[in-house]
Structure formats: C-alpha cells, structure tokens
Steps between C-alpha positions, in 0.01 A plus 500: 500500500731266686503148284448275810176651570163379464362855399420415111344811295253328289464774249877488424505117464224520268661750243854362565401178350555426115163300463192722409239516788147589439297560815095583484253571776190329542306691168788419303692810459861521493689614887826343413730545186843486520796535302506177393151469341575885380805300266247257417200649407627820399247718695658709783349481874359849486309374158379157683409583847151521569436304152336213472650174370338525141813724389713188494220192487428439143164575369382134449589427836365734651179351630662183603771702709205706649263239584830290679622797653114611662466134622898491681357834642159379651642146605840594575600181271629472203527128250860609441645485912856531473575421087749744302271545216583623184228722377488756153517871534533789332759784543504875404501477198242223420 
C-alpha cells in the first residue's frame, strides 16, 4: 500500500494498535476484538467473538452496563459523549 494514499484498511489499523478495542453490535455481542484487548483481557478473538459483553463486565455491574448500553442503543445517546472513562473489568482469569 503506497504511504501517501488515502486507501486505509480498517481491520489492520484496528489490530495494529496497542490499545484493546472492544466492538459489539446492537444486542451486545462482541464483532471486534483485537490484539490489544486479547493482551488485556486474556481471552483470544476466536473465544470472544460473537460473545456478549458479560465475559469482561463484572457481575455487579452488569445490570447498570445493560440498562446504559439498551438506552445508547434505542436513543443513539449516551450521558458519557466523548469522556475516556475508566470502568472495572474482569480478564480471563477472573
């Protein structure tokens, strides 16, 4: 790919980057895992995709994240805009 080009594979940019991202469809379940989140969370893309978020939300958050994450889906909103947040998880191995 010549560097000067505005041709940008976004499937390579995703995994090339050292930050874990975590994409879900509307219901929740898991279309994106890259490397990154792989280091992070311990859990391998073929073992995430298709999951839903509840392997790495933790248990008492649960229906908080759900009940946020069904509203940003029906009102295309969320309270949050454009914040970094720092939220808990859980990895592989608990």
């Amino acid at each position: 790919m010549d560097p000067n080009t505005s041709d940008i594979d976004p499937r390579a940019l995703v995994e090339a980057m050292g930050d874990a991202v975590v994409v879900c469809d509307v219901q929740g379940s898991i279309v994106v895992w890259n490397g990154g989140a792989e280091r992070l969370f311990g859990w391998t893309a073929t073992e995430a995709l298709g999951l839903r978020m509840d392997m790495i939300v933790p248990e008492r958050l649960r229906k908080r994240h759900w009940d946020g994450y069904e509203q940003s889906m029906r009102t295309g909103q969320t309270r949050y805009a454009n914040d970094v947040l720092r939220v808990p998880a859980v990895d592989k191995a608990g």
